[in-house]
TORVEX-982728 format. One record per atom (N, C-alpha, C): x, y, z; residue in three letters. Coordinates in steps of 0.02 Angstrom, whole numbers, plus 50000, padded with zeros to 5 digits. Atoms other than C-alpha are relative to their C-alpha. Example, Ala and Ser with C-alpha at 12.3 -4.5 7.8 and 13.67 -1.06 7.14 Angstrom:
500454994150000ALA/506154977550390ALA/500455006050000ALA/499584994149997SER/506844994750357SER/499615005550037SER/
# end
This chain:
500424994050000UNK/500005000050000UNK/500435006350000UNK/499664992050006UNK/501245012650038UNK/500655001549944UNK/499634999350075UNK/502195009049867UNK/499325005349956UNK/500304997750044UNK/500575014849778UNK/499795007850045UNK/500074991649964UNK/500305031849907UNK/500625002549962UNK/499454996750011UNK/501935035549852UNK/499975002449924UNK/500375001450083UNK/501435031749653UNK/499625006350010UNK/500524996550006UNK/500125043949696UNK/500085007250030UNK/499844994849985UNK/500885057149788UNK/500495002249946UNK/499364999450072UNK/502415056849633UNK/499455003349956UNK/500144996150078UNK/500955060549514UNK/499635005950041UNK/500474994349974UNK/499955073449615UNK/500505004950011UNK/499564995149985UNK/501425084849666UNK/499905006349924UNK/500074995250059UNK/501345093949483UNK/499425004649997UNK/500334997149977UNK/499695097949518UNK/499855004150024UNK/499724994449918UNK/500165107549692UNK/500005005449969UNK/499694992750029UNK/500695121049586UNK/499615005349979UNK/500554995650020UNK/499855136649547UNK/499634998949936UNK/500354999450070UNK/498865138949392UNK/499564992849974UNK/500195004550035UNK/498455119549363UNK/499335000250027UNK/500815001649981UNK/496465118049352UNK/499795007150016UNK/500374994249951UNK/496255136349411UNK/500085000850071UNK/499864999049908UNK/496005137949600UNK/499904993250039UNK/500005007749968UNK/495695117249614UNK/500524999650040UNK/499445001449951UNK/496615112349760UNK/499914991649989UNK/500095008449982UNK/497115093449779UNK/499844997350037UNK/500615004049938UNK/496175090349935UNK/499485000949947UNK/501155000450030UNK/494395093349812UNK/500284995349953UNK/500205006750055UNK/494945080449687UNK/499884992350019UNK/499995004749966UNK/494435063749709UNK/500244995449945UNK/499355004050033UNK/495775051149606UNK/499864993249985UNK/500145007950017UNK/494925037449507UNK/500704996749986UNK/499245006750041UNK/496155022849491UNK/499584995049947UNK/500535005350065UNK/494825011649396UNK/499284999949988UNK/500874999050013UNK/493315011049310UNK/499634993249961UNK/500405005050021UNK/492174996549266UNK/499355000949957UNK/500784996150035UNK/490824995449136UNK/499374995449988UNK/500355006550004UNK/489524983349119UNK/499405001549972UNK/500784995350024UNK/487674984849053UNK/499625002450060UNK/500614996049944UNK/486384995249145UNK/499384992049986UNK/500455002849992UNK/484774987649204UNK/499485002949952UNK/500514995250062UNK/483615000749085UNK/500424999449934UNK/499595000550043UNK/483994998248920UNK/500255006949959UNK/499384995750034UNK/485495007248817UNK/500225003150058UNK/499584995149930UNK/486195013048993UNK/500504994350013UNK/499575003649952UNK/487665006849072UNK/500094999450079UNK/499755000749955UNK/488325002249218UNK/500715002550027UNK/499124999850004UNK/490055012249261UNK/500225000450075UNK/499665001049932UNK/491045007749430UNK/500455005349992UNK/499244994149994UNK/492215022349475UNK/500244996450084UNK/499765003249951UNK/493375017849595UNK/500685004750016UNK/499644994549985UNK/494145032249699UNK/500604999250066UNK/499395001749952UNK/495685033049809UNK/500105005950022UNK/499834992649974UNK/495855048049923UNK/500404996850059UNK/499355000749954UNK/497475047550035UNK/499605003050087UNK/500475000649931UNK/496885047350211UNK/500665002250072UNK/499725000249935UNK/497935051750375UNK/499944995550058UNK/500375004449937UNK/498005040650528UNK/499934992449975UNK/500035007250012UNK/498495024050458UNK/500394996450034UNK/499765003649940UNK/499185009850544UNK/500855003450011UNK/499524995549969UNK/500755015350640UNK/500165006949966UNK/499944996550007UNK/500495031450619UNK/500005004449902UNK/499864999350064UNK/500745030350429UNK/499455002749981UNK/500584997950038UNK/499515036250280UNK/499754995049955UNK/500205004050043UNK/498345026850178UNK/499435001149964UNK/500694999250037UNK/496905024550063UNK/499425000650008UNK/500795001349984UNK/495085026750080UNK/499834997949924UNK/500235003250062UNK/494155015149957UNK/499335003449989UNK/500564995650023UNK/492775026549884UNK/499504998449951UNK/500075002650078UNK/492045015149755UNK/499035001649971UNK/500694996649985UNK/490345020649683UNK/499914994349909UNK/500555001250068UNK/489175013149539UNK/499635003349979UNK/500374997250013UNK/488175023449429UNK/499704999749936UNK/500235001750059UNK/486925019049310UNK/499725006149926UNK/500324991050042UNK/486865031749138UNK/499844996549939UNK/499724999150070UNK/486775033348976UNK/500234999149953UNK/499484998150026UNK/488255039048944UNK/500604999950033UNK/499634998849935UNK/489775041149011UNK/500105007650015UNK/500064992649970UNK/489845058649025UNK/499215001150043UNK/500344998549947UNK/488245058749112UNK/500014993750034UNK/499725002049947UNK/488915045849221UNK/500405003950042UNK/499354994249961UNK/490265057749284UNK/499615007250014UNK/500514994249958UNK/488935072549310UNK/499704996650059UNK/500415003049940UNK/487965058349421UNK/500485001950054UNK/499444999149947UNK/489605057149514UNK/500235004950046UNK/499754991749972UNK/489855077749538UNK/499405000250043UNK/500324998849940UNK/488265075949622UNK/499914997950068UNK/500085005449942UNK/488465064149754UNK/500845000550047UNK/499254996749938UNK/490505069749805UNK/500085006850007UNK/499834990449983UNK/491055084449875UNK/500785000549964UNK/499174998750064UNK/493055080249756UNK/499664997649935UNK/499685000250102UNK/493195084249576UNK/500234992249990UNK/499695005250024UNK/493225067249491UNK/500515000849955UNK/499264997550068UNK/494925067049397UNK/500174992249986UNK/499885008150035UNK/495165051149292UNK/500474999449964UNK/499315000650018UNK/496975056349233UNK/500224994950050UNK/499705004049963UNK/497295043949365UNK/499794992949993UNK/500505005950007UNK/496455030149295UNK/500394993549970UNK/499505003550006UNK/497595016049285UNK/499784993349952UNK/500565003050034UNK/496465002649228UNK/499364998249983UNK/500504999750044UNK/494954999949129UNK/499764993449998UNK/500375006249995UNK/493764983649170UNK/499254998749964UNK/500555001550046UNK/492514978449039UNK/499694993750014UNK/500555005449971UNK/491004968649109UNK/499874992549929UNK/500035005350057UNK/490774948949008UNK/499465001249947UNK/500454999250041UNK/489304953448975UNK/499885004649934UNK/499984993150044UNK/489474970848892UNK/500514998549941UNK/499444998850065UNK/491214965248781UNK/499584995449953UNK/500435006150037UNK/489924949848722UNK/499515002649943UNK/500324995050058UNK/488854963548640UNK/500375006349963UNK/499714996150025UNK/490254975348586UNK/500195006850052UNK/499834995349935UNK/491344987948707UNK/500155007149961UNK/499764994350047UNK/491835000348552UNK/499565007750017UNK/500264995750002UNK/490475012548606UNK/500105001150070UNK/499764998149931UNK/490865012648794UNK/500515000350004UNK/499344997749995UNK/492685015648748UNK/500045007349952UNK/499884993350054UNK/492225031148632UNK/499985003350049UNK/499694994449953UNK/492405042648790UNK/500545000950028UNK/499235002149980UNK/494155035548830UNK/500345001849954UNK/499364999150075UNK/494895039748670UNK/499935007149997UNK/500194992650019UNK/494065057848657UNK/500205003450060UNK/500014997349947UNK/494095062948838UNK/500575002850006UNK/499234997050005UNK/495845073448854UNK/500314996650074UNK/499775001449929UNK/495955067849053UNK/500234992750000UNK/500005006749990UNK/495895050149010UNK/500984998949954UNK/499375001850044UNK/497795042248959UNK/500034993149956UNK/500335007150041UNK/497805027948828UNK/500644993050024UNK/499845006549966UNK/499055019148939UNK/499874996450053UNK/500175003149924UNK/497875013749071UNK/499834991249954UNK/500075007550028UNK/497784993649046UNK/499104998049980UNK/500575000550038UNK/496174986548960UNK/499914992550046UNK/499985009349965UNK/495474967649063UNK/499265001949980UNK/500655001750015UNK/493944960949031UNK/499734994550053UNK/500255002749942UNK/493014953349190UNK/499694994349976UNK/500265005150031UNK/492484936349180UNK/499385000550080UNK/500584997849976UNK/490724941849238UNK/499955005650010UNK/500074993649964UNK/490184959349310UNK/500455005450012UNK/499554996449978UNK/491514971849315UNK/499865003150065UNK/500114996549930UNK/490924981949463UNK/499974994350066UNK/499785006349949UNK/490844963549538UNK/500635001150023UNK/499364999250010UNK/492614963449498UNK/500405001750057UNK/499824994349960UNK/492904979749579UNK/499855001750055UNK/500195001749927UNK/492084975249738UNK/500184997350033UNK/499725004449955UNK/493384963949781UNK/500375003850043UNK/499664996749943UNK/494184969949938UNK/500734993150007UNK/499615003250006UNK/495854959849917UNK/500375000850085UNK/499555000149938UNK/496894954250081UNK/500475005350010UNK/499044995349980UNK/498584966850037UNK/499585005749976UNK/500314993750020UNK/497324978749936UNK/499555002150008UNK/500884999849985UNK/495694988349994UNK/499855000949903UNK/500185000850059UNK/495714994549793UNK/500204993149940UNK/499775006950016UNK/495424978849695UNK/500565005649919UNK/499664998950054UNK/496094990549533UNK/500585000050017UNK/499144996949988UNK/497824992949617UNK/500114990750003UNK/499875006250030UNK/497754973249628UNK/500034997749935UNK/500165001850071UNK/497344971049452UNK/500865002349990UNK/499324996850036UNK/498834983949400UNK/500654997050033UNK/499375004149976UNK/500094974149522UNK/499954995149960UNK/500015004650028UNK/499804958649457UNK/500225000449925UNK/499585000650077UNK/500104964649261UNK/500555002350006UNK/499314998249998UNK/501474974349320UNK/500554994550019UNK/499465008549999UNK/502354956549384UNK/499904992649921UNK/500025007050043UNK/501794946549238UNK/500684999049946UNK/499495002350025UNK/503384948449162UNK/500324993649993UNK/499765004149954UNK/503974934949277UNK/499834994449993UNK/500155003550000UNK/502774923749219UNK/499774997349917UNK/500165000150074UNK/502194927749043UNK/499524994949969UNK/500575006350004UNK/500564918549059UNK/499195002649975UNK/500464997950034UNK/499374932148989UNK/500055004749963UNK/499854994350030UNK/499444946648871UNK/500105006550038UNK/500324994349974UNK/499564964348939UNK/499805005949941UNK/500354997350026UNK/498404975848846UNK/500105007550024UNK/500014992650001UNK/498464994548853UNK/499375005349967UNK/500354997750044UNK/496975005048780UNK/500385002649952UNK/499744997650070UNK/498105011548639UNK/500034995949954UNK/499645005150035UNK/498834996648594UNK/498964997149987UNK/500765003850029UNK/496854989948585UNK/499715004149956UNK/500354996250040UNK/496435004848474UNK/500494999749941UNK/499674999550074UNK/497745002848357UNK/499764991849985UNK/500255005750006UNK/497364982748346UNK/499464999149966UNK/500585001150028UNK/495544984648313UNK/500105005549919UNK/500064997650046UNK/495944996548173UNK/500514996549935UNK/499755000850029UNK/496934984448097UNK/499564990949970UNK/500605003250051UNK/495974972647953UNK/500044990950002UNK/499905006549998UNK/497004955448007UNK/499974998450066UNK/499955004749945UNK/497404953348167UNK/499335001350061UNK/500715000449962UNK/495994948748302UNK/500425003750078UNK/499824996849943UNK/496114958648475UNK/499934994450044UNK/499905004949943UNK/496514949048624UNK/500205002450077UNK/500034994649923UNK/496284954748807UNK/499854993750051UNK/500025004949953UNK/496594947448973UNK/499265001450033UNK/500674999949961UNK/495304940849077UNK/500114998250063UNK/499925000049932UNK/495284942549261UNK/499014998450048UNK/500425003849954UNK/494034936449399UNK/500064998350068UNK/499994999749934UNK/493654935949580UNK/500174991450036UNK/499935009049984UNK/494374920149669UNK/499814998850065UNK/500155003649939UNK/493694911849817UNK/500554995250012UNK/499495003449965UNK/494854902149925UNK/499664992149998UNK/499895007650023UNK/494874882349848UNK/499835000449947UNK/500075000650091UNK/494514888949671UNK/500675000549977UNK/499535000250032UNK/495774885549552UNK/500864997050041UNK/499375004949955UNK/496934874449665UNK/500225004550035UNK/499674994649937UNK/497144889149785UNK/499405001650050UNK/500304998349918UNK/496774891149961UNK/500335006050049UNK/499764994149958UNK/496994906750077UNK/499185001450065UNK/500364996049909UNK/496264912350260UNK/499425005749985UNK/500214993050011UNK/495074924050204UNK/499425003350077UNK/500324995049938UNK/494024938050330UNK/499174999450004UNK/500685001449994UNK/492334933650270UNK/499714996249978UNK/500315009650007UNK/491924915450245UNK/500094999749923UNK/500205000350078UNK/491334912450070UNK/500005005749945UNK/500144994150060UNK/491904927049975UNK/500555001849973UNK/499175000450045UNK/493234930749852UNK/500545007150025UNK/499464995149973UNK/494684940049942UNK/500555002349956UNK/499365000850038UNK/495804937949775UNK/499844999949941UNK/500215000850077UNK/495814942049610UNK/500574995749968UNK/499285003950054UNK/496904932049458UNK/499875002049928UNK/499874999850077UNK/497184934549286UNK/500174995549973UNK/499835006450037UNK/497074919049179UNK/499665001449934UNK/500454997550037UNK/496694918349012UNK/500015003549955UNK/500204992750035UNK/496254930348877UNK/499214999849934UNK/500364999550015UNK/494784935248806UNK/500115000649885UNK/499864997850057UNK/494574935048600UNK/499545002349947UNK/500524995550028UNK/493734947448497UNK/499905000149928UNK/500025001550079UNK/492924946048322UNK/499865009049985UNK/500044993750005UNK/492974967148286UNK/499925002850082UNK/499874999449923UNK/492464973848461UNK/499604994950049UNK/500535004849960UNK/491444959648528UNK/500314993150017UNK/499555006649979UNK/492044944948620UNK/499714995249973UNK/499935006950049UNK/492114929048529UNK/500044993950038UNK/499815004649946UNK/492684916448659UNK/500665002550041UNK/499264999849960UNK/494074915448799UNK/500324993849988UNK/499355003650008UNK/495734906948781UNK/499994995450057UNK/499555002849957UNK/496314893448899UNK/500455003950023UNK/499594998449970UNK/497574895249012UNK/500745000149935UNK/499695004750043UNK/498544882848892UNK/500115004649925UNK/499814996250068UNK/498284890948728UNK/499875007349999UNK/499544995049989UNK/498604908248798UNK/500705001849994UNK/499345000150016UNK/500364903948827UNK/500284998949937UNK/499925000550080UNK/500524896148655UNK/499995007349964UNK/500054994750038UNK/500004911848583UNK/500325006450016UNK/499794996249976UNK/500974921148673UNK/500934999849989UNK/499575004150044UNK/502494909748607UNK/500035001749939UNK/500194999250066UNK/502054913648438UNK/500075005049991UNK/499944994850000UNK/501874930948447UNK/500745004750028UNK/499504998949976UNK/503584931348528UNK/500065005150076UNK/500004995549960UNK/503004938448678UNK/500154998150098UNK/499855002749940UNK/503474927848815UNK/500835002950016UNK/499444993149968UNK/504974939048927UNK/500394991750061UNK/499805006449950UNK/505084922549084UNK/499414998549995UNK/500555003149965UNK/503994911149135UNK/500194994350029UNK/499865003849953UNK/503854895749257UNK/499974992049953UNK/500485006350044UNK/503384877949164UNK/500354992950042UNK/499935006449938UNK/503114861249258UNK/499894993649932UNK/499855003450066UNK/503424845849140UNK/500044994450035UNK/499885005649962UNK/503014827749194UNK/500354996249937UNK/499515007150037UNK/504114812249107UNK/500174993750058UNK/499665005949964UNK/504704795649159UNK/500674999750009UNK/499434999849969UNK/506144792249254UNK/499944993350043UNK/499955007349973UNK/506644774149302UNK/499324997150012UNK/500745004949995UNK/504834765349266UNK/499515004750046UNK/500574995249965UNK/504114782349379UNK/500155003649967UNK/500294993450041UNK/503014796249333UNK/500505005350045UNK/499834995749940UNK/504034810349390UNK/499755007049976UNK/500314991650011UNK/503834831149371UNK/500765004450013UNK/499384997549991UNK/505394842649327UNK/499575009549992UNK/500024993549972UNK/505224860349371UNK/500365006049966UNK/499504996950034UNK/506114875849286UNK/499835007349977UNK/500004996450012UNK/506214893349246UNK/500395000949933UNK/499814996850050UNK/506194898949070UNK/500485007149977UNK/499674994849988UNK/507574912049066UNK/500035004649920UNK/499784995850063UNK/507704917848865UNK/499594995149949UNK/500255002250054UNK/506594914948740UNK/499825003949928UNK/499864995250045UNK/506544921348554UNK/499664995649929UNK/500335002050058UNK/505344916648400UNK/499995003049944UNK/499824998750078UNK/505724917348231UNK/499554995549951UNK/500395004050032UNK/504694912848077UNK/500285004449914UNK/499994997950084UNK/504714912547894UNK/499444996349949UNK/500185003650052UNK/503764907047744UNK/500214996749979UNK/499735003550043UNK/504174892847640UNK/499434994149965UNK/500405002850030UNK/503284881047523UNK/499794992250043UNK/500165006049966UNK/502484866047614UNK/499254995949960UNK/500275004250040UNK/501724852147510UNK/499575003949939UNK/500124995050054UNK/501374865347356UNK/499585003350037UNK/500344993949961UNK/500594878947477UNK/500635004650010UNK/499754995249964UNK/501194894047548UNK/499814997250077UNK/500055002549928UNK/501534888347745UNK/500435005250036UNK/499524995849951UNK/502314896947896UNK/500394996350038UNK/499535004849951UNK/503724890747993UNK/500325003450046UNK/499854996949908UNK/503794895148183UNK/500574996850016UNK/499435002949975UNK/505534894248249UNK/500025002750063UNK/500034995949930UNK/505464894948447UNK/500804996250037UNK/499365001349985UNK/507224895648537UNK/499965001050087UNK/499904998449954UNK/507634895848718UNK/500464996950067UNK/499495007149949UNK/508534890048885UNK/499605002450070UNK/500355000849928UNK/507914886749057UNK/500584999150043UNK/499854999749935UNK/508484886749237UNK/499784993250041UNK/500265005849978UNK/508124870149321UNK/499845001350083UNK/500215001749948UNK/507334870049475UNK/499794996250046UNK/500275006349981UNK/506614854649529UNK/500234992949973UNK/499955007950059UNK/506714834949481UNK/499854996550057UNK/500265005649948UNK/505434824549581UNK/500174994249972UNK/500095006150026UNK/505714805149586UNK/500704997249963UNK/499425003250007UNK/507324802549553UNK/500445000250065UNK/499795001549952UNK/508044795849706UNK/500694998150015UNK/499395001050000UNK/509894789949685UNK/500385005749987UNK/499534994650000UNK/511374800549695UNK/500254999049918UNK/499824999150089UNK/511884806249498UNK/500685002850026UNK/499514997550013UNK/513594809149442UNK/500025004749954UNK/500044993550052UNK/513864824949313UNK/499724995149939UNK/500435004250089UNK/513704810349177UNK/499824995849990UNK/500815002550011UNK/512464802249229UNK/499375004050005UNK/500654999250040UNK/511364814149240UNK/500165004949940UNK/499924997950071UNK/511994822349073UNK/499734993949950UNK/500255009050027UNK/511684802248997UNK/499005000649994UNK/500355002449983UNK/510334800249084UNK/499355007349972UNK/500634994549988UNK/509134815349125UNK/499895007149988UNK/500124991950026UNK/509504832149047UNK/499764999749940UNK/500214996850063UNK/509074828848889UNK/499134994750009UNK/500425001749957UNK/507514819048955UNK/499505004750038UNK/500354995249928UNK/506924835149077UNK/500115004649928UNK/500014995750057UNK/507404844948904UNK/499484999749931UNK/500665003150026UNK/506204834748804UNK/499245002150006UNK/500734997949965UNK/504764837848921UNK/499785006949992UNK/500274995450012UNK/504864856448927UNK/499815000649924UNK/500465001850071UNK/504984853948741UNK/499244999949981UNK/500655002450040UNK/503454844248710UNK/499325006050043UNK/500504993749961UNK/502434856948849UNK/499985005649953UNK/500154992050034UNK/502794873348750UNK/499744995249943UNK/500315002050055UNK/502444863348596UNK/499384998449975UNK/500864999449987UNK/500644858448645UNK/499585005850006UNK/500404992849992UNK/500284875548688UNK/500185003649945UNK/500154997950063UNK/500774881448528UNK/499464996649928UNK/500415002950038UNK/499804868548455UNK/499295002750016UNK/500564998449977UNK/498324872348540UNK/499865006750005UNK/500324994150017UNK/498294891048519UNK/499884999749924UNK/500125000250070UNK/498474887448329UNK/499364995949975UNK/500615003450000UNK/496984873948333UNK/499445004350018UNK/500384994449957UNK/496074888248433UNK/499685005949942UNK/500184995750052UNK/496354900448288UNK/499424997649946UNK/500565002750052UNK/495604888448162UNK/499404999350006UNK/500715000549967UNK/494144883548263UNK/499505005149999UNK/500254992549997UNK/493854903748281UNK/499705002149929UNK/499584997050030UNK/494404907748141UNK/500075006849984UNK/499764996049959UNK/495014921248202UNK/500795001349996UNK/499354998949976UNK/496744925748171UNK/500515006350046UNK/499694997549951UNK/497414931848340UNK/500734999550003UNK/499224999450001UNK/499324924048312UNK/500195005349952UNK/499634996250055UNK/499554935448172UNK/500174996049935UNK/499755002850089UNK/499924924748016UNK/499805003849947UNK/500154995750037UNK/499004935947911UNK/500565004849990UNK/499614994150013UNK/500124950647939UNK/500594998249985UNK/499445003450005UNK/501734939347930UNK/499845000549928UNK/500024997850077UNK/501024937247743UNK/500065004149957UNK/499974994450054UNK/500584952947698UNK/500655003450012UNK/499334997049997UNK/502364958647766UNK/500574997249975UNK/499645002350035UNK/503234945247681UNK/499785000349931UNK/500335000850062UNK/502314942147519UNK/499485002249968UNK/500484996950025UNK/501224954847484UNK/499375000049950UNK/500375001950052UNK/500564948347309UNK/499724995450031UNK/500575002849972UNK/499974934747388UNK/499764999950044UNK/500324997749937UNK/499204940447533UNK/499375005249933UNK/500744997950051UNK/497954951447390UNK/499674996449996UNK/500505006650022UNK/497504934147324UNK/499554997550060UNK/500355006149959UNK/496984925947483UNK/499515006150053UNK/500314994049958UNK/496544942347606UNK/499254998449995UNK/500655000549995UNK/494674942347555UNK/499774992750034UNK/500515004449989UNK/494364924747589UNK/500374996550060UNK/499715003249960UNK/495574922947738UNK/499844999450069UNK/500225003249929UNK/494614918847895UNK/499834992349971UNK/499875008050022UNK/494234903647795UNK/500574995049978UNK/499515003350019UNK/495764898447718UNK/500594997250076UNK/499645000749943UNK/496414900247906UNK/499954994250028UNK/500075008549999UNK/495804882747933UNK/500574996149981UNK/499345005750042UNK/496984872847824UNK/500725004349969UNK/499164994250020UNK/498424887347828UNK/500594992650031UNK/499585003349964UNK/499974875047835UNK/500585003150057UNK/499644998349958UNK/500804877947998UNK/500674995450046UNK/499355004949975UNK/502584871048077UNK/500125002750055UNK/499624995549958UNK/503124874448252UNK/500694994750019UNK/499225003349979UNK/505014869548300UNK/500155001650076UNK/499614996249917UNK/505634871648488UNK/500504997350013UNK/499515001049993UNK/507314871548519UNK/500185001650064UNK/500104998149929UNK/507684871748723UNK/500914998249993UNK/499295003249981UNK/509534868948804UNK/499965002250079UNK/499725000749929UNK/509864867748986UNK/500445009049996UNK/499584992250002UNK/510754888249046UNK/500014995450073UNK/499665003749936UNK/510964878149234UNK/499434995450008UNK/500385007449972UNK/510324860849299UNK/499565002350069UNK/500074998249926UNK/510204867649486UNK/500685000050017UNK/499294999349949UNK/511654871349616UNK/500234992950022UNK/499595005549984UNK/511764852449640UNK/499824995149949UNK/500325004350060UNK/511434839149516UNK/499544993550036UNK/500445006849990UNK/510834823249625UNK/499625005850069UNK/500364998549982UNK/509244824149715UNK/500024999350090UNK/499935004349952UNK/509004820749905UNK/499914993750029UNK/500265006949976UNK/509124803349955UNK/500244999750076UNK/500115002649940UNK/509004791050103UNK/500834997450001UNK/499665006249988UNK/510434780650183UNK/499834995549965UNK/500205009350034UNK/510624763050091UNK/499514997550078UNK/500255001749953UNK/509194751950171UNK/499625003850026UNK/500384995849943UNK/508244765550250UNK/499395004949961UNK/500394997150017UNK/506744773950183UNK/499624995649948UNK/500465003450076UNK/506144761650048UNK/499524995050022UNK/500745004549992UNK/504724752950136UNK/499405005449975UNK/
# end
């Protein structure tokens, strides 16, 4: 919490200064961090969650902290959403602070392009606040009161700000989604986030009020046929496509194989990865050929119980534990590319790979290429190598005799 006061005192200081706003002082503003949009209950109205953060005095030891201010208001429009708002606070809503942008399932399902035409025009609004799409209700969403965060948006924006680390969903930007949709091949693709209860999704946590989601996650991504959602991604063929697009930075990947007649599970951090592709003729077509390169960090190796020498497990089990991550990224490239066809929908980009390699033919096929995207021939290659095993090579064992009942 007192990383993002600080975030927030850094951008307000400019402010302070004479002349900005007139005689506005920064005690009367009140400092959306996120806004949610969803449908209204009356029809053609929405639903927009503002979600305000005013710096507070008198926080635990003595420190400063947030007041969560979060309001729903059903309009219109969004500009007369934000008049509702002037009537009901006594601070100037200011939505230069608006970090990210939560689009209800329901609302992207019928098209979000007209509840983002005040985000693009509005001068206060910046087009690098992040874009998510709620899997259900945004203002749900935005009602989560998270364990480390009272604002669930400052959870949201941590979490993309670490996904480097993991490179397990897209991060989206409203710019980057306005230049996307204006472009004639590739399909938009936006993460999808959701409130978690404690034993959903193989996770458990202590929470403060029995049955209710203390935690948000980002899994996922949502995929859009112009501005309207189409279906969501897997977990699985997220990453794939995220492979493809060359946009994976690190990530974690767990990889089971056999090892002496047992199932075991090797462990590992992806440290450098780098995708390359080209055209070339495949069985008299035009095909694409995905070249994915990388090296990992080894972390783990359940189930192998004897002490290894350097070359045995070089013999034995590196290229074995090298295999596995192998065939893992390789499924998930398969399966975002199966994904496309199914859609068809091209979200990896192959389209634009065409028209940037081979222009002439990309004329020929362009008109009729959501169909031809079906039987587009596609190749993926993954090339992995070991960058360290771990700090020791054999695993922990027992004394001879002792542990094997």
């Amino acid at each position: 919490m007192r990383k993002w006061f600080s975030l927030l005192l850094a951008f307000l200081m400019p402010f302070s200064m004479s002349g900005c706003w007139g005689k506005t002082e920064v005690e009367e503003l009140g400092f959306i961090m996120a806004m949610g949009i969803d449908q209204g209950q009356s029809p053609d109205t929405y639903n927009i969650t503002y979600q305000m953060g005013v710096p507070k005095k008198g926080g635990e030891g003595g420190g400063r902290s947030i007041d969560n201010l979060t309001l729903t208001v059903e309009a219109h429009s969004m500009r007369e959403s934000m008049d509702k708002v002037y009537s009901v606070s006594s601070r100037r809503p200011f939505v230069g602070t608006v970090k990210v942008i939560v689009v209800g399932e329901k609302l992207a399902r019928s098209g979000i392009n007209p509840a983002l035409d005040f985000f693009q025009r509005y001068y206060e609004f910046r087009r690098t606040a992040f874009l998510v799409i709620s899997k259900g209700p945004a203002g749900q969403l935005l009602g989560v009161e998270t364990r480390q965060d009272k604002l669930a948006g400052l959870s949201i924006l941590g979490i993309i700000e670490q996904s480097k680390a993991t490179s397990s969903f897209p991060v989206v930007r409203l710019g980057h989604y306005l230049t996307i949709l204006a472009d004639e091949i590739l399909a938009p693709v936006i993460p999808i986030a959701y409130p978690l209860k404690s034993g959903e999704a193989g996770m458990m946590y202590k929470g403060k009020e029995g049955d209710v989601a203390e935690e948000i996650r980002l899994s996922g991504a949502g995929v859009l046929k112009g501005d309207r959602l189409k279906d969501i991604l897997s977990e699985k063929e997220t990453r794939g496509n995220m492979f493809l697009q060359n946009e994976v930075k690190q990530r974690f990947i767990t990889a089971e194989l056999e090892m002496g007649g047992k199932n075991s599970f090797a462990s590992a951090r992806i440290l450098t990865t780098r995708t390359k592709w080209k055209l070339e003729p495949m069985d008299g077509k035009v095909g694409i050929h995905y070249t994915i390169t990388g090296t990992w960090d080894g972390d783990e190796l359940s189930g192998a119980q004897q002490r290894l020498s350097p070359s045995e497990w070089l013999n034995q089990y590196e290229s074995k534990v090298n295999e596995a991550f192998t065939e893992v990224i390789q499924e998930e490239c398969v399966a975002a590319i199966q994904k496309s066809r199914e859609l068809q929908l091209d979200f990896i980009g192959i389209g634009k790979h065409i028209q940037q390699r081979d222009p002439r033919y990309w004329k020929m096929v362009k008109d009729d290429w959501e169909n031809r995207l079906a039987s587009f021939p596609v190749v993926v290659d993954v090339n992995l190598r070991p960058e360290n095993e771990g700090t020791t090579i054999g695993p922990p064992t027992n004394p001879p005799g002792t542990g094997e009942e």
